[in-house]
N, C-alpha and C positions, 0 to 999 in steps of 0.2 A: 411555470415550471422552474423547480430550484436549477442551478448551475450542473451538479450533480448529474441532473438529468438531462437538460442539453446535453451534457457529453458526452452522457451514455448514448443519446438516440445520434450524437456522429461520430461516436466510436463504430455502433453498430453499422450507421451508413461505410463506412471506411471497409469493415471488414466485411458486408457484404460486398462492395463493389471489388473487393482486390478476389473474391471468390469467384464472382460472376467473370473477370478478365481472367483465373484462371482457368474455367470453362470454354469461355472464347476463344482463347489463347489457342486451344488443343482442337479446334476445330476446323483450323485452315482455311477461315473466312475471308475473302480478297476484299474485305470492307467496299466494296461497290456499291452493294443492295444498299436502300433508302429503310430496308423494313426488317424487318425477322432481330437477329442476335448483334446484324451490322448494325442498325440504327438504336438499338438497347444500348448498345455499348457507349453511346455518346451523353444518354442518361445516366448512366453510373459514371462518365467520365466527370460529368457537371455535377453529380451528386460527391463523389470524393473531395472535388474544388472546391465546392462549400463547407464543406467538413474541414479541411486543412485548413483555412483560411482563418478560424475563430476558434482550433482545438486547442493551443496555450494558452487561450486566455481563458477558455472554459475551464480547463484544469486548474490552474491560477484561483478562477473562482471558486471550483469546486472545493479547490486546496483550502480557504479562506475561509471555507466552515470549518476546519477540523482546529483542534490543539494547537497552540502556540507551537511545539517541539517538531510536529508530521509538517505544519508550515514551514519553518527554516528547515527539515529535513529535504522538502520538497524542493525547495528553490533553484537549487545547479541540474535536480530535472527539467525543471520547468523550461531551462534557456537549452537543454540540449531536445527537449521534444519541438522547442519552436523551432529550432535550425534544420531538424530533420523535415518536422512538418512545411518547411520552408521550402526545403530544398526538393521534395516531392512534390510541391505544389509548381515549381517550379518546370519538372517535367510533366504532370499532368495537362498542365497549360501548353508545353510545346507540341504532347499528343492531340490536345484537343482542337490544336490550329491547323490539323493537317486535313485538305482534303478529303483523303479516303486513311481508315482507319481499320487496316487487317489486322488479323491473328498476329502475325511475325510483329507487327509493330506492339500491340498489347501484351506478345510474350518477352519481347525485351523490356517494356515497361517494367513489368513483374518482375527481369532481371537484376532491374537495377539498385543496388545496395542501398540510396537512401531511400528505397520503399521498403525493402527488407527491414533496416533501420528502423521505418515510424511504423510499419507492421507487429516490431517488437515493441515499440513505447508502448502501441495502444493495447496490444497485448497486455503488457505490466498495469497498464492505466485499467482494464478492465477488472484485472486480478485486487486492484487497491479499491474501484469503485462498487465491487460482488467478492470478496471473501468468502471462501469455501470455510465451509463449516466441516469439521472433522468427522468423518462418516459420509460425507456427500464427495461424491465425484472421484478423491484422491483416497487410498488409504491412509489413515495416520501414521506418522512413523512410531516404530515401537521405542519402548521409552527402557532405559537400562536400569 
């Protein structure tokens, strides 16, 4: 699999998991249960940790196929997606060491601004790795 693609398949890991904890989140689960949406949740918790952990340097790679110019374009993202992906992984890690693992703890997760943060890198990063093609999805803007 080119770099490209690892990133795309932990981009997509990333932002299903941060969908599924918005699900969670609104459900008012007391993370007790061993089964149902309690126990899912610690799947996608270990599935984002994987993901954070190798998403700069996949980028980086990915970056390394393209043009000399999008490469030094790319570079001062690279070190602000690692610091966010850092600092997410971070708190992922601290949810994951907790006993039990409710709603209110996965909707503060969600709350917290460096996931918001690497929410919008991957964002960005998806938009650079899948380029809407004019006519698909957005309309064009009209030209003067």
């Amino acid at each position: 699999m080119t770099a490209a693609g690892e990133l795309q398949a932990r981009v997509d890991a990333i932002e299903e998991s941060y969908e599924f904890f918005l699900a969670y989140a609104a459900q008012g689960v007391s993370g007790e249960q061993e089964s149902g949406p309690a126990g899912q949740v610690r799947e996608f918790l270990q599935r984002m940790e994987e993901a954070l952990v190798v998403l700069a340097d996949l980028f980086a790679a990915a970056v390394a196929e393209r043009d000399a110019a999008e490469q030094a374009a790319c570079r001062p993202f690279i070190d602000v997606l690692r610091r966010d992906a850092e600092s997410s992984l971070a708190a992922v890690r601290l949810v994951r060491a907790q006993p039990v693992v409710g709603s209110q703890m996965i909707d503060n997760l969600n709350a917290l601004i460096h996931l918001r943060a690497l929410l919008t890198d991957v964002f960005l990063i998806d938009e650079i790795l899948n380029p809407r093609v004019p006519g698909e999805g957005h309309p064009e803007a009209p030209t003067a």
